[in-house]
C-alpha positions as a Markdown table, in Angstrom:
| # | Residue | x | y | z |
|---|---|---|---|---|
| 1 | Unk | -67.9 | -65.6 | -112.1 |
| 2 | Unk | -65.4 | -63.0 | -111.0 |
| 3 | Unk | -65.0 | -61.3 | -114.5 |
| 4 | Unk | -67.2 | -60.3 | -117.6 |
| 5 | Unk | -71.3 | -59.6 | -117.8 |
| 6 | Unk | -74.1 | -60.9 | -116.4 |
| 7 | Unk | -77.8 | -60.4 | -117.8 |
| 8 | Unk | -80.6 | -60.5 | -115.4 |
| 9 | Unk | -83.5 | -59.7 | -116.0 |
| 10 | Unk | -85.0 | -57.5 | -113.5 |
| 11 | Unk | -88.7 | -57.9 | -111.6 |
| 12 | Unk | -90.7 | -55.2 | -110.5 |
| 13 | Unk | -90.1 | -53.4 | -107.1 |
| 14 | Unk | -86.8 | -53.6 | -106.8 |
| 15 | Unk | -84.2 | -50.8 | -107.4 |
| 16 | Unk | -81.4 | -51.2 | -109.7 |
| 17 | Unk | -79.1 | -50.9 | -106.8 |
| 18 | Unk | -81.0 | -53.4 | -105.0 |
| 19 | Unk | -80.8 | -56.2 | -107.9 |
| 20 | Unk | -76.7 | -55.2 | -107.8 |
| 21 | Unk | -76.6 | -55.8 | -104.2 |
| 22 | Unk | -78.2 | -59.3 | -103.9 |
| 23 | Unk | -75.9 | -60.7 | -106.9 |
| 24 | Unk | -73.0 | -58.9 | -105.6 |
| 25 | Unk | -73.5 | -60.7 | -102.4 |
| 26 | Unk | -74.1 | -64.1 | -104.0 |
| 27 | Unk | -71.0 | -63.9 | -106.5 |
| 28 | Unk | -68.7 | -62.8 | -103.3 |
| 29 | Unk | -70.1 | -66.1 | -101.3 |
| 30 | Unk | -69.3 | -68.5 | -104.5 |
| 31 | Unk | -66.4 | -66.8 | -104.8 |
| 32 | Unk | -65.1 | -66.9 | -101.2 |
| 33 | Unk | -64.0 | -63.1 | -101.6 |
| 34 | Unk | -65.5 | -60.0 | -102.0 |
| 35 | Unk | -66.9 | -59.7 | -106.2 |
| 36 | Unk | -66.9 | -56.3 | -107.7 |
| 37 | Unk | -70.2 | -55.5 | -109.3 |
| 38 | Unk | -71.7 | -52.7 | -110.9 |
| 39 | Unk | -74.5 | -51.9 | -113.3 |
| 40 | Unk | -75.0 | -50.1 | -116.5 |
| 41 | Unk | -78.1 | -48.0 | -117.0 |
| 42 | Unk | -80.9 | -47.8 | -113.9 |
| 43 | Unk | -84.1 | -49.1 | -114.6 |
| 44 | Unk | -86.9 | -47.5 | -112.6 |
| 45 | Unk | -88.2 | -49.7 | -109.3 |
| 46 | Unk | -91.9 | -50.3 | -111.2 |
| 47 | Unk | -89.7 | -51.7 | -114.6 |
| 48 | Unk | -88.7 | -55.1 | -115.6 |
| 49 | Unk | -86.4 | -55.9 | -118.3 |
| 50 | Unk | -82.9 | -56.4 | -119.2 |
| 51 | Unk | -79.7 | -55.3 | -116.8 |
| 52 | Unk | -76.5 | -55.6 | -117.8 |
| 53 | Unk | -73.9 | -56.3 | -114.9 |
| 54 | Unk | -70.6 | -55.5 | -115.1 |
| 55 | Unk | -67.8 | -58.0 | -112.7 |
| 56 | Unk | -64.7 | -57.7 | -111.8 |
| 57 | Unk | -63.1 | -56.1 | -114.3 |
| 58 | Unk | -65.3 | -55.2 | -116.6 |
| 59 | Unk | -66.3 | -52.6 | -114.6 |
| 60 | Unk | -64.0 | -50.5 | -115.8 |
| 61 | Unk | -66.0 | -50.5 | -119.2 |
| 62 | Unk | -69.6 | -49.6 | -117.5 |
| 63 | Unk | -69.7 | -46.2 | -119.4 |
| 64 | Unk | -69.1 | -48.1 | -123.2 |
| 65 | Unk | -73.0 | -50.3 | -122.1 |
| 66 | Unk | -74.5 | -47.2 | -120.6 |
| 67 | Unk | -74.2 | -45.6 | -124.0 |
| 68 | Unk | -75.8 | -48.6 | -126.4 |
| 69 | Unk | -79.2 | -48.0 | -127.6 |
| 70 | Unk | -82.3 | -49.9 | -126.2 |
| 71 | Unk | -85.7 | -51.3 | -127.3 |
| 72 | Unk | -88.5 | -50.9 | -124.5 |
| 73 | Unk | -91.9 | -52.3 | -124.4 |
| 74 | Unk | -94.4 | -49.8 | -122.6 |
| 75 | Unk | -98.1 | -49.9 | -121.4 |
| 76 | Unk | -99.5 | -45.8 | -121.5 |
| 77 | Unk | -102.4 | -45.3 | -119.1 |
| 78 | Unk | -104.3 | -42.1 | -121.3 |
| 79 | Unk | -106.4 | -39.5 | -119.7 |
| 80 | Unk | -104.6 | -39.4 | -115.9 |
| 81 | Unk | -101.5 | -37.8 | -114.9 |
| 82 | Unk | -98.5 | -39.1 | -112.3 |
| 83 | Unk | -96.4 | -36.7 | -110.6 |
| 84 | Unk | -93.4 | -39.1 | -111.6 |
| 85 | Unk | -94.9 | -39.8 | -115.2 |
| 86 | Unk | -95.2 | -43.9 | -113.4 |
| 87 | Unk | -97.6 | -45.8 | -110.8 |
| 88 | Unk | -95.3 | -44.6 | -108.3 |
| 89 | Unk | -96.6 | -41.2 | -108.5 |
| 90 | Unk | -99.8 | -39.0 | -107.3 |
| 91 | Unk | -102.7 | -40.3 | -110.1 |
| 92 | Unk | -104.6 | -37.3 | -111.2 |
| 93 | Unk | -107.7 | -37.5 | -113.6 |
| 94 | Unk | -107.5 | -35.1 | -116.3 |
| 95 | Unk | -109.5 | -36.3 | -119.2 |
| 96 | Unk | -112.3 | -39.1 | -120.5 |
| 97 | Unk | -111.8 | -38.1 | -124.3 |
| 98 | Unk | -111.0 | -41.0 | -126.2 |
| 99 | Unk | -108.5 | -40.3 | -129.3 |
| 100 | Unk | -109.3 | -42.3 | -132.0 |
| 101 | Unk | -106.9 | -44.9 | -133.8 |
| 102 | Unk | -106.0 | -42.3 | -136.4 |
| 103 | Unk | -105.1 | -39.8 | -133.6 |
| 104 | Unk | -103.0 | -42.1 | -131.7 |
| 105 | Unk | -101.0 | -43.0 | -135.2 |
| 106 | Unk | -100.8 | -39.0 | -135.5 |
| 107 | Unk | -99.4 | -38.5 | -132.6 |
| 108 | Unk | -96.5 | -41.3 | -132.1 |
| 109 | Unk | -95.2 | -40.1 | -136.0 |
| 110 | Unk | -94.2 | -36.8 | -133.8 |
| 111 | Unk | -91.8 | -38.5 | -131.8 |
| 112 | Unk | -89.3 | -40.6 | -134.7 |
| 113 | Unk | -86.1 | -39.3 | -135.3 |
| 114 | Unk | -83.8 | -36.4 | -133.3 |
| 115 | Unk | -86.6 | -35.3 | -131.0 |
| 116 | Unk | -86.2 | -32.8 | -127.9 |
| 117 | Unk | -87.2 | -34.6 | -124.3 |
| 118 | Unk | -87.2 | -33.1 | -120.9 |
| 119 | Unk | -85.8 | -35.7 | -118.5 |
| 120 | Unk | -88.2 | -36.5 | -115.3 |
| 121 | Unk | -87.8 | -34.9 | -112.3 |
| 122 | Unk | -87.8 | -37.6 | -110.1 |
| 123 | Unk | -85.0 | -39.3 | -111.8 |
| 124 | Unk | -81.0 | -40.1 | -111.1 |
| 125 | Unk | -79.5 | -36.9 | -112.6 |
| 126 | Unk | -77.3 | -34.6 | -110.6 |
| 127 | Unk | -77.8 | -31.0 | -110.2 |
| 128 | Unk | -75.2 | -29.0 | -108.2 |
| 129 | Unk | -74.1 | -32.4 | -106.6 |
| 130 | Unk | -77.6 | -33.6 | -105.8 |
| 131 | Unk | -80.0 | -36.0 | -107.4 |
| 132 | Unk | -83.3 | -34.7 | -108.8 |
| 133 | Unk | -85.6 | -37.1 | -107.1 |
| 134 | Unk | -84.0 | -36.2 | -103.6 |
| 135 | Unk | -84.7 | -32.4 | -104.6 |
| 136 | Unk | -88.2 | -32.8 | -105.6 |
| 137 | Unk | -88.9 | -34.9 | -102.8 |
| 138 | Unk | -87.7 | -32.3 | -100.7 |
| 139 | Unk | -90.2 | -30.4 | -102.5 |
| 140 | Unk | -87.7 | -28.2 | -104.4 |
| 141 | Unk | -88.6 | -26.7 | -107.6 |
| 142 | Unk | -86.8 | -29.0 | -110.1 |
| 143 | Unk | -86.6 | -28.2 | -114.3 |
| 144 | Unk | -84.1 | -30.3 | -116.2 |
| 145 | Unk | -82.8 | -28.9 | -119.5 |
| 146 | Unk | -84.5 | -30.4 | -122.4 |
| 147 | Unk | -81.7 | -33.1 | -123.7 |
| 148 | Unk | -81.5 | -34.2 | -127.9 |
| 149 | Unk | -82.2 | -38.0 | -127.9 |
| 150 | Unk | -82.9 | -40.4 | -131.0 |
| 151 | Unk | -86.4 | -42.2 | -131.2 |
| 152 | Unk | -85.0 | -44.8 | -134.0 |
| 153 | Unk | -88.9 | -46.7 | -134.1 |
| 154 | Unk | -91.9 | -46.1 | -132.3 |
| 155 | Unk | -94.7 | -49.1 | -133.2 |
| 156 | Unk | -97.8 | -49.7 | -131.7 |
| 157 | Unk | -98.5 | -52.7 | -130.3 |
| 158 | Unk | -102.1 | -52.1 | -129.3 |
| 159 | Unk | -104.4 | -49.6 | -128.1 |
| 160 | Unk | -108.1 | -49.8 | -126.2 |
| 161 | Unk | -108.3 | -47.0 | -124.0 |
| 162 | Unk | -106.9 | -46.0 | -121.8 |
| 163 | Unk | -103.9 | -48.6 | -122.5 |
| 164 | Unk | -101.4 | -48.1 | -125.0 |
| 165 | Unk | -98.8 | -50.5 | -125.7 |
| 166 | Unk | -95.8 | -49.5 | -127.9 |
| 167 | Unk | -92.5 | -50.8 | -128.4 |
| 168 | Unk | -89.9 | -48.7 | -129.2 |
| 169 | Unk | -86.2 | -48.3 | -130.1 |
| 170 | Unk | -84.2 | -45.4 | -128.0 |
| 171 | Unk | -80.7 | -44.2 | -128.1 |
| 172 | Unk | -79.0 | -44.0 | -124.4 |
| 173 | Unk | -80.4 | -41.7 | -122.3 |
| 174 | Unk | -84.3 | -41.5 | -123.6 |
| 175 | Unk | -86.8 | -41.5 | -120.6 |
| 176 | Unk | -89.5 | -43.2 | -121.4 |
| 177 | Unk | -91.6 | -41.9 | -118.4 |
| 178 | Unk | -91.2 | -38.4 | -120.4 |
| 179 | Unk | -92.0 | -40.4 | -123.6 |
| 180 | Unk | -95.5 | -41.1 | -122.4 |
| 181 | Unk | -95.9 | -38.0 | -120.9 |
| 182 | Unk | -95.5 | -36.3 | -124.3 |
| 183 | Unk | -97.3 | -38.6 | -126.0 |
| 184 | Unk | -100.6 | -37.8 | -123.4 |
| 185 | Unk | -99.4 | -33.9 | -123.8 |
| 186 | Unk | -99.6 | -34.7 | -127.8 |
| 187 | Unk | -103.2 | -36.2 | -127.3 |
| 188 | Unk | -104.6 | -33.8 | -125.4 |
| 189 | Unk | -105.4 | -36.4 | -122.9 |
| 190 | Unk | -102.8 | -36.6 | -120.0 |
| 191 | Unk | -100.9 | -39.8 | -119.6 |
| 192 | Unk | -98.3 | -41.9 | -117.8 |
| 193 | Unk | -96.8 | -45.0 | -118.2 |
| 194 | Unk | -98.0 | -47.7 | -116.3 |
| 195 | Unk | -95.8 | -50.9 | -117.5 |
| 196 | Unk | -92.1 | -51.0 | -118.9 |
| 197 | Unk | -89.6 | -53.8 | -120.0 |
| 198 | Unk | -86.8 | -52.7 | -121.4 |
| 199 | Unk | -85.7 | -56.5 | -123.9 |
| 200 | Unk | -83.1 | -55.6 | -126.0 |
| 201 | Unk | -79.7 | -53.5 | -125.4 |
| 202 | Unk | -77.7 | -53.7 | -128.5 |
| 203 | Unk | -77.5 | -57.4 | -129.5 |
| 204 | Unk | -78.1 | -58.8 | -126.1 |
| 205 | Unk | -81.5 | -59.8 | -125.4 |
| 206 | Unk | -83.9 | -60.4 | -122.2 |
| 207 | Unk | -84.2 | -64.1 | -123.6 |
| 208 | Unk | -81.1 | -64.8 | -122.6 |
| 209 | Unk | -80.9 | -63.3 | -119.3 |
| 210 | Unk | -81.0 | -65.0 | -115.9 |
| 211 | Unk | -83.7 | -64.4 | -113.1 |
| 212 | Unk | -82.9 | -63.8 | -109.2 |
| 213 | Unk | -84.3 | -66.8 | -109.0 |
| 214 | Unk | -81.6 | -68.6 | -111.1 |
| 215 | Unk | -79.4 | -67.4 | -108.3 |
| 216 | Unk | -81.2 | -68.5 | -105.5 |
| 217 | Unk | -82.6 | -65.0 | -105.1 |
| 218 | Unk | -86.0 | -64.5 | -103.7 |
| 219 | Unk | -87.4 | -61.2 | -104.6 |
């Protein structure tokens, strides 16, 4: 392939960059020339889920699949706290209270519709040139304007504390990271999330996505 999309879906610890990389550099051998390949929307190194590639030249469209919704499946750990709102971060404990089943419901119905989210810190966006996670590791003080994004469902899938698995259905640009951390802030409880897969943008699925391994990728 030298033109058009590719779906992989992504395993845990890699970088989005790094999953670009490795088919960029497989294409280019098959192809006997160097294969232009970019991606459209990061997922977070600790994330698995569906990528959309862009080849050749469809490249050139990257910003029309950045801006489709997506449906994410996410594990919440309650009553701890990451610095990065993921596993990657500092773990604090902050609370043992257990919401109830009722609670839980309560507090998802607050994020449906237009909602107000404040993007992560350590995350991709540029300020004055620079991206947030290379100013906050720097040890910078960081605050990202709050951003209007659409939560179009939120279900629960299950919850026994401390885990709680929902799936949900964003519009471009929704952090789940800051998701679960408002949802802990909401519960009184503290949380981050711990697990996320993002399997649907638009109408392509992670069911029909190829592995690294379908490329002769080792991970």
């Amino acid at each position: 392939m030298t033109d058009g999309i590719l779906l992989i879906d992504k395993p845990a610890g890699l970088t989005s960059f790094g999953v670009v990389a490795r088919i960029r550099r497989v294409l280019s051998q098959q192809a006997g020339k160097k294969v232009k390949v970019g991606h459209t929307g990061t997922l977070d190194p600790f994330a698995t889920g569906l990528m959309i590639l862009v080849i050749g030249k469809e490249c050139k469209k990257a910003g029309e699949y950045t801006k489709l919704d997506k449906v994410y499946e996410a594990t919440i750990t309650l009553g701890k706290t990451s610095t990065t709102g993921d596993p990657e971060g500092e773990i604090t404990e902050v609370d043992d209270v257990q919401p109830s089943l009722e609670a839980v419901h309560a507090a998802l119905a607050k994020f449906a519709g237009d909602i107000q989210q404040r993007p992560p810190i350590f995350s991709a966006i540029k300020i004055d040139g620079q991206r947030a996670y290379k100013l906050a590791r720097d040890g910078k003080e960081v605050e990202l304007p709050l951003r209007t994004i659409t939560v179009h469902s939120l279900e629960l899938v299950e919850y026994s504390y401390p885990t709680l698995k929902i799936r949900t259905h964003v519009s471009s640009g929704t952090y789940i990271r800051s998701l679960a951390v408002d949802i802990g802030q909401a519960l009184g409880t503290g949380a981050y999330c711990s697990e996320l897969r993002r399997t649907q943008i638009r109408e392509w699925n992670v069911a029909e996505a190829q592995t690294l391994a379908d490329f002769g990728i080792d991970s």
